[in-house]
N, C-alpha and C positions, 0 to 999 in steps of 0.2 A: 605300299601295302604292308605295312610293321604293325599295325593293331587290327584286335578283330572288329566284326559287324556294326556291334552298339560303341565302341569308340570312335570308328569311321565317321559312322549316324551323328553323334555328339559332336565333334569336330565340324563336321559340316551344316548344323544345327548354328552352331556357333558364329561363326563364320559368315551366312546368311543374314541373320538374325543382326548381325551389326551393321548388313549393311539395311535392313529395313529400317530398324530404330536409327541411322544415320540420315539416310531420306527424310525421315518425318521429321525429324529434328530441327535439321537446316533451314524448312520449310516453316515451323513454326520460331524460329530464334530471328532469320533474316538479317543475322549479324555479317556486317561487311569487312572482305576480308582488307588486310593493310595497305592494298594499291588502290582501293573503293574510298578512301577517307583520306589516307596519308600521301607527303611526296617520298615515291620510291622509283627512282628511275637511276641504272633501267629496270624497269620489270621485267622478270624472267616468263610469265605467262600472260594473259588477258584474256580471259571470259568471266563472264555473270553470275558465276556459282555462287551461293552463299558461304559461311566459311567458318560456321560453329556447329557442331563440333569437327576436328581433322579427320578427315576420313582414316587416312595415311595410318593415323596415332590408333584411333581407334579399331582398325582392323586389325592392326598389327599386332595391338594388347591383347585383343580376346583370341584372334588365330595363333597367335605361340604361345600366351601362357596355358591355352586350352590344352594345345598338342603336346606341348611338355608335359604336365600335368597326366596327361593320359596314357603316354611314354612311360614316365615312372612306374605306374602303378601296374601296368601289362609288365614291363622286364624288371621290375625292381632292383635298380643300380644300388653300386655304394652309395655311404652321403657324401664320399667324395666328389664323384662322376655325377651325381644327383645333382649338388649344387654349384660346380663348375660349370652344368651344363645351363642348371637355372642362370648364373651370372652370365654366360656368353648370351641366353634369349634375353635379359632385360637392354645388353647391350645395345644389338638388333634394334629392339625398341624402341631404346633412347634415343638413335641413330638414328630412327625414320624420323621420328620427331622433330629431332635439333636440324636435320635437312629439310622439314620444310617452313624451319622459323629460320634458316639459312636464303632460302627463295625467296623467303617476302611473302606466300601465299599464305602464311597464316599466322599469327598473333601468339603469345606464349597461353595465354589463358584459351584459347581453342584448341593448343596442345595440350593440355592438364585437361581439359575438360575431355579430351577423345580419349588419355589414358587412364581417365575415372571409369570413364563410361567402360571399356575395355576389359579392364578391371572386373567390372561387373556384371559383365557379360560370362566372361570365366569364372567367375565364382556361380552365377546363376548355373551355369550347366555342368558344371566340373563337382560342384556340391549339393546345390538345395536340390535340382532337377536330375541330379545323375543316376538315382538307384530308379524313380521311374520311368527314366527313359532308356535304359539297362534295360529291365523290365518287360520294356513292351515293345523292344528290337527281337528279344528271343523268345517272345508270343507271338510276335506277328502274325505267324501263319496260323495262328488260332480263331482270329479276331475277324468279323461277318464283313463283306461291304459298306453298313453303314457306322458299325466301329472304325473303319479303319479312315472314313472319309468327314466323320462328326466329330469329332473328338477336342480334347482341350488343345491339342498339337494342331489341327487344322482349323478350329474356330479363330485363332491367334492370325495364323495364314489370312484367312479369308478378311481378318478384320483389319490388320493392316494394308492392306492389298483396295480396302474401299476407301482408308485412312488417305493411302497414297494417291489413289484416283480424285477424291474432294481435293484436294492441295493442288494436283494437276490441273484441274478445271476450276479452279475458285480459289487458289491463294492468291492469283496475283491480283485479283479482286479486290481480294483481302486485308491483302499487305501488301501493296504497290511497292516498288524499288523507288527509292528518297530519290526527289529528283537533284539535291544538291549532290548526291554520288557524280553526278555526268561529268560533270567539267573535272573533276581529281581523273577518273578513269582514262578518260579523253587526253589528261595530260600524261600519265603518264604508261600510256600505251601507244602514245602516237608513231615509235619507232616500231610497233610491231603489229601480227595482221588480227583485228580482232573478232571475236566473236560475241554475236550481240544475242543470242541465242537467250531465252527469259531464265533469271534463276529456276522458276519450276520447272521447265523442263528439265534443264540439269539434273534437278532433283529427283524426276520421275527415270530419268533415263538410268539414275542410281539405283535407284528401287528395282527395273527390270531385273537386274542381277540377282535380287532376291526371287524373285519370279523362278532363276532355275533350280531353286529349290527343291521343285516337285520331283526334278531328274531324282535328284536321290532318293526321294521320298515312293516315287514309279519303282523306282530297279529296287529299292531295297524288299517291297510289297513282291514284285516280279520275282525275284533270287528266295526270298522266305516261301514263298506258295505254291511257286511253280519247277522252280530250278531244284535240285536233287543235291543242293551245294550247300544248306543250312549245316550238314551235319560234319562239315568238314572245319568246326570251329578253331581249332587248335592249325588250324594253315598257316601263319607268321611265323611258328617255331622253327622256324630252319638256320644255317649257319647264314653268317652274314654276306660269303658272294650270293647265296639262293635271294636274300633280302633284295643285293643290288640287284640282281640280275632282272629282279621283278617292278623295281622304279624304272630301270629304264626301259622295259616291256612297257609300262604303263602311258609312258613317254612316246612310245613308237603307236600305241595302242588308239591315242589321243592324237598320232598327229595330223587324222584328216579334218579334226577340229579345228585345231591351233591354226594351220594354213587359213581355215573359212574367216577365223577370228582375223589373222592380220593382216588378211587379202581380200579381203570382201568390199567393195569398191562404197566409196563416201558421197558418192554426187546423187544418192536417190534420197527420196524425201528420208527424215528424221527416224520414222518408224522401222522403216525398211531398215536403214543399215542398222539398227538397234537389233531386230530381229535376227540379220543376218550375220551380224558380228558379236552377238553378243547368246540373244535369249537360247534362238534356237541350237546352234553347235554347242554351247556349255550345258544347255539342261541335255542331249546328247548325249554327250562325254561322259558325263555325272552318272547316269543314269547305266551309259553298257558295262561303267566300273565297277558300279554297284551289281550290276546283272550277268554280266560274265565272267571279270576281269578271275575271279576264286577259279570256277572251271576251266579256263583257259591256262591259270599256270597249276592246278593238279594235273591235267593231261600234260602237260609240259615238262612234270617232274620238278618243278621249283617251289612247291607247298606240299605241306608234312600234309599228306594223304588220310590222317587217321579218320576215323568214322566213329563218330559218337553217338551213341545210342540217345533216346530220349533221357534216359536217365543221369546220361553222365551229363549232356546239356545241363539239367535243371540244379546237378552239383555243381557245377561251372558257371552257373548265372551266380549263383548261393555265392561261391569263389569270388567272382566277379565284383559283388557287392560290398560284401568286405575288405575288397582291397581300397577303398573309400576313404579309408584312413591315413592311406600313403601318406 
């Protein structure tokens, strides 16, 4: 909890969003990953996922240059600390990457292709998309039920979401898995236990994760409309043990999640443990972050308490917007 509401929003916009357009992706490219074609033994993994673009590369691009980017422009560092800090996240990045063209799971051209996309993901919402989604984080509670359920932000939702479902049901249709894959895979997974599970599911089972989307998208609606906690905008400004002391509340906050997520038993059908390890405890989690986590540490005395009137809000959006140029 270092940035406020519409950076939170943003980030987590982001985030999502890559992993939707990662789903469809995969689904439509069908590119095999290097143990699907090539000899590489041993393989480090074996299942049927498709393998363009890198998920890994890809999330990793848009989720830290998003966050750094949004970092700067809330605390406004030196350019010293600015760009040591940018060079330790490309790091990071580069680092996921070259680990997974280290594994074998994926090709150098399906990493450059996850850190284009990445890339652009962050620029999409860090630049073209930022001022109106700023915008319409600190209107929310202005905005009717069917604004806040119609809109360009949720027709997006809704259209990838039927995008993902056609691909579930009808890619493998579509684009059948090459049967001359079988015998490379077959060889060189035979040391290990595999899973024959269809690429589309894989792919759909990726997608879920975008599905918890809505969690942030519920609390942030919930905490604007109904919570008494919009006005406490300025909450991050405190010294930095307040800062820590509030990740790892957030940690403690989340951890009857975390447990569902890595305990939640694998032997029921597909859906199930999807649900159970995945859909439902994270859109959960996301959601009481968004909807309590602010009240929870002002009563706690770990967030700058102040109380902004409407007015200084709508100088502090004005603020906010400007700072764009970071």
């Amino acid at each position: 909890m270092t940035m406020d509401a519409s950076n939170s929003f943003i980030s987590t916009m982001a985030i999502y969003s890559a992993c939707a357009i990662l789903s469809v992706l995969k689904s439509f490219n069908t590119e095999p990953r290097p143990f699907f074609v090539a000899d590489l033994q041993p393989a480090t993994k074996c299942w049927n996922e498709y393998g363009s673009p890198s998920g890994h590369s890809l999330t990793s691009a848009s989720l830290y240059f998003t966050v750094w980017k949004l970092i700067c422009r809330t605390y406004r560092p030196s350019n010293l600390l600015k760009y040591l800090s940018l060079s330790l996240t490309i790091l990071i990045v580069i680092a996921i990457g070259v680990s997974r063209l280290y594994m074998g799971v994926h090709t150098l051209n399906q990493i450059f292709s996850g850190w284009i996309l990445g890339l652009f993901i962050h620029i999409l919402f860090c630049d073209i998309l930022n001022d109106e989604l700023t915008t319409f984080v600190h209107h929310v509670h202005r905005y009717s039920v069917w604004e806040l359920f119609w809109n360009k932000g949720t027709i997006s939702f809704y259209t990838f979401n039927l995008i993902a479902f056609f691909n579930f049901y009808f890619g493998e249709t579509l684009h059948p898995v090459p049967a001359e894959w079988e015998p490379q895979i077959a060889k060189n997974c035979q040391h290990l236990v595999r899973d024959e599970k269809s690429p589309e599911l894989y792919n759909f089972v990726a997608f879920c994760l975008y599905l918890t989307f809505s969690g942030s998208y519920f609390g942030l609606i919930v905490e604007r409309k109904f919570f008494n906690t919009r006005k406490y905008s300025r909450f991050y400004e405190t010294p930095i043990w307040k800062t820590l002391l509030r990740c790892i509340l957030i940690v403690l906050i989340c951890s009857p999640f975390l447990i569902c997520i890595f305990t939640f038993p694998k032997n029921y059908h597909w859906s199930v443990v999807v649900m159970g390890r995945c859909v439902v405890p994270t859109t959960l989690a996301v959601m009481e972050l968004f909807v309590v986590s602010k009240w929870i540490f002002v009563k706690l005395g770990l967030a700058n308490d102040h109380e902004s009137t409407d007015e200084e809000l709508e100088l502090e959006l004005i603020a906010n917007l400007t700072k764009k140029t970071a």
